[in-house]
C-alpha positions as CSV (number, residue, x, y, z in Angstrom):
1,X,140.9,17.9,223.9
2,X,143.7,16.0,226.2
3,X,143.3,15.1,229.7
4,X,145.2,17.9,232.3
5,X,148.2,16.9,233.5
6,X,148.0,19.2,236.8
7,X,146.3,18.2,240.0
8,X,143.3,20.0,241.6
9,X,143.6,19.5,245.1
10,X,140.2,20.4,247.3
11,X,141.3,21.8,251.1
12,X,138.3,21.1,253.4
13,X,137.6,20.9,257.0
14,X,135.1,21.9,259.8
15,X,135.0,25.6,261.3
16,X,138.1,26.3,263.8
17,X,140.5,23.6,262.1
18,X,142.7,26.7,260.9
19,X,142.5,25.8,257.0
20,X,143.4,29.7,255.7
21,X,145.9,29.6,258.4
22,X,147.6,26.1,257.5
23,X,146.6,27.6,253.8
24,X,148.7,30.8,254.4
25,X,151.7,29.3,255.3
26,X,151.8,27.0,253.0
27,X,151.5,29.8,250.0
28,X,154.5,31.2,251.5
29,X,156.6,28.3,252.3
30,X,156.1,27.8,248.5
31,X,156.2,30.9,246.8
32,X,159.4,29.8,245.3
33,X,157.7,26.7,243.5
34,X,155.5,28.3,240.9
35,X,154.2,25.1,240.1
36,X,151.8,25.5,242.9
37,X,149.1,27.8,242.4
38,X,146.8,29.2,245.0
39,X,143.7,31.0,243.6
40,X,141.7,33.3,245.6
41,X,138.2,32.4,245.5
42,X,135.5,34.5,244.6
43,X,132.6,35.4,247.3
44,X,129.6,37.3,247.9
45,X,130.8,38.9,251.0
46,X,133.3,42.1,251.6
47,X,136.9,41.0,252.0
48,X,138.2,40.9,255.9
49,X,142.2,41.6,255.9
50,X,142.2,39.6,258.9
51,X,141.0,36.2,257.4
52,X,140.8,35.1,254.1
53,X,141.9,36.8,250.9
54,X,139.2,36.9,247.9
55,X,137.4,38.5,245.6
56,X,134.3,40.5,246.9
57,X,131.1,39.9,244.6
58,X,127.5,41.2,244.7
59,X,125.0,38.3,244.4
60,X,124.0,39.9,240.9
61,X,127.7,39.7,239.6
62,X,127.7,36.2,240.7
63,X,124.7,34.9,239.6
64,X,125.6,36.7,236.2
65,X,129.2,34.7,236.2
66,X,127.2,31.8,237.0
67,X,125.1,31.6,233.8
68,X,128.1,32.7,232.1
69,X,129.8,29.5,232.9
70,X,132.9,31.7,234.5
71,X,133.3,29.4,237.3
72,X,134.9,25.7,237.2
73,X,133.3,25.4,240.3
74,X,131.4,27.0,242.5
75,X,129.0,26.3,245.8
76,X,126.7,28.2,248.2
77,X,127.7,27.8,251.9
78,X,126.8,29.7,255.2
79,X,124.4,32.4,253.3
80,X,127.2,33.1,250.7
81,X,127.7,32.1,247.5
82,X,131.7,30.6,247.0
83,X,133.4,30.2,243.2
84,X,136.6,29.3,241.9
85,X,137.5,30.9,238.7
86,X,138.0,29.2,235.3
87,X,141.7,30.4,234.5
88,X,142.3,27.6,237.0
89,X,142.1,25.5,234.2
90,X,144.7,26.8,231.8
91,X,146.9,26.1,235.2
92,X,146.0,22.8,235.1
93,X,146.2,22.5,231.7
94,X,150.1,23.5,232.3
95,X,150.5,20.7,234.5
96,X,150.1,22.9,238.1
97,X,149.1,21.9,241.0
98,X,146.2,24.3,242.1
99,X,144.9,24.3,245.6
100,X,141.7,26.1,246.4
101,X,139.5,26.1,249.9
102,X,136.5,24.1,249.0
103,X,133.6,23.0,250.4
104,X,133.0,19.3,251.4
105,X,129.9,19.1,249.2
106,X,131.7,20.1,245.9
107,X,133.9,17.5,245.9
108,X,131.9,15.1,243.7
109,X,131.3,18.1,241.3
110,X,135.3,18.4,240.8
111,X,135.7,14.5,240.7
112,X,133.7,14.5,237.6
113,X,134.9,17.2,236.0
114,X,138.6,17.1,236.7
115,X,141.2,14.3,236.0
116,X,143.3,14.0,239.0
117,X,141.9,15.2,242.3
118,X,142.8,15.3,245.5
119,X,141.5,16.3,248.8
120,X,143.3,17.3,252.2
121,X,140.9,17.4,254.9
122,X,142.2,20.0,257.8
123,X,140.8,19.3,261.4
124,X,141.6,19.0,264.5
125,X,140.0,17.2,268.0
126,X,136.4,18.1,268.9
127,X,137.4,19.7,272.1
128,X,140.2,22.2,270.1
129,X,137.7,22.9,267.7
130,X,134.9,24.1,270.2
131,X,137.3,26.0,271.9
132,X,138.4,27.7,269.2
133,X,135.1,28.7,267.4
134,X,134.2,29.9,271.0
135,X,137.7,32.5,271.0
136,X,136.0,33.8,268.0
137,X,132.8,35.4,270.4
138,X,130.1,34.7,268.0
139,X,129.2,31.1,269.3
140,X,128.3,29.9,273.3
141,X,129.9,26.3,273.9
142,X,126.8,24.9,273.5
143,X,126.4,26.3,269.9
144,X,130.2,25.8,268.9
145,X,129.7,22.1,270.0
146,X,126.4,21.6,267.7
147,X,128.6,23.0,265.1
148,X,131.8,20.7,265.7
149,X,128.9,17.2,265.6
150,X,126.9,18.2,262.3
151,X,126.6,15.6,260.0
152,X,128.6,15.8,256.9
153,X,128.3,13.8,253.8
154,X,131.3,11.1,252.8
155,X,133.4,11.6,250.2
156,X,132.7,10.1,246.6
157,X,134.5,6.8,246.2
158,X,137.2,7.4,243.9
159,X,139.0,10.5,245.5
160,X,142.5,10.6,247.2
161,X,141.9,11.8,251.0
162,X,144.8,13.4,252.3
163,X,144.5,14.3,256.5
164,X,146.3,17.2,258.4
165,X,145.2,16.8,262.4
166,X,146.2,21.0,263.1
167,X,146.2,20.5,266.8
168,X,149.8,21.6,267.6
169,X,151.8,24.1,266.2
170,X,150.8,26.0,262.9
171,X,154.6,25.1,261.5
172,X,154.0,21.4,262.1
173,X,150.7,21.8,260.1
174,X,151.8,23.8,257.4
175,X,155.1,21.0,257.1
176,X,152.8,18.4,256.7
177,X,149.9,20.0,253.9
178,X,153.2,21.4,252.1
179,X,154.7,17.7,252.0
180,X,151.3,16.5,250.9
181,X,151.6,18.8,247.9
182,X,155.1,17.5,247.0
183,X,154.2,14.3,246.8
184,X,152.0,14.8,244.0
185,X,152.8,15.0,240.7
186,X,152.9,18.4,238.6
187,X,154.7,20.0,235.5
188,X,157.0,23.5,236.2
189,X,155.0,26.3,235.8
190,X,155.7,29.2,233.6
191,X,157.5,32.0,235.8
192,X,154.6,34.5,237.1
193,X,151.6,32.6,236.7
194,X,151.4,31.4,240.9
195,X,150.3,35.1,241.0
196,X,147.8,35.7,239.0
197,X,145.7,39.3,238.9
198,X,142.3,38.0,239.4
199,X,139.6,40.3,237.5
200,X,135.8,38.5,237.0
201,X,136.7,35.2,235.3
202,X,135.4,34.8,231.7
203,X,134.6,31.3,230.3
């Protein structure tokens, strides 16, 4: 089997850096390129209209996927279970560029499993991000701040680290990630595959 020509590129970042934001206005500043593909993930909680779009799963229907091998990755994360379906890989098999939210600790998984990765880390000051997980009323100060300071583990040497500081205006974000994504290097995609209906993945 070849190497992929597309690039998998990882979007991380703390809580209250904005990534489905930034993320969001990125899919539609690109919706013309169809080289860019930007999969919803699949997760064990019910969808929220309000933030991120996925695919609700039970933990039965994951764990099943799971030892089905329907995920080309896939992570547990804040007492949910997080995958990203394996039709990503007939994108990148196609020479896409296919951007999925990702957690920080999966990024050596995808290193060794996928040719050309990168990852674009969204974040923003201490201080902005406090004040924004506080706007969200589930968090005092004091717990938003213990948040902001966990530890998190380096990346794996090897990976391309891209950074977009969202601590102005959303536009200026968005400009930058979509930039980032330019300036890497992917095939056309075929017309209508950006899109894609998502049903459960199958290996």
């Amino acid at each position: 089997m070849g190497v992929a020509s597309g690039h998998l590129v990882l979007v991380v970042g703390p809580s209250g850096a904005g990534k489905d934001a930034v993320m969001m206005g990125a899919r539609a500043a690109l919706k013309a390129e169809d080289n860019v593909v930007f999969p919803r993930r699949f997760v064990t909680r019910l969808s929220n209209p309000d933030a991120e779009d996925h695919v609700s799963m039970t933990e039965m229907e994951f764990a099943v996927a799971v030892a089905d091998g329907a995920f080309a990755l896939w992570w547990r994360a804040h007492g949910n279970s997080y995958g990203i379906g394996r039709f990503v890989e007939s994108h990148l098999d196609s020479g896409a560029i296919v951007v999925v939210n990702c957690s920080r600790a999966s990024v050596t998984d995808a290193r060794d499993r996928f040719a050309k990765v990168t990852v674009i880390e969204i974040t923003a000051p201490e201080d902005v991000l406090v004040r924004r997980i506080v706007a969200r009323g589930r968090e005092t100060p004091e717990q938003a701040r213990e948040r902001v300071l966990r530890k998190v583990p380096d990346y794996p040497s090897g990976v391309r680290v891209e950074r977009v500081v969202n601590d102005r205006s959303l536009d200026e974000a968005v400009r930058r990630f979509c930039a980032i994504l330019r300036s890497l290097d992917g095939a056309q995609l075929c017309p209508g595959r950006a899109d894609e209906a998502l049903a459960l993945p199958t290996p």
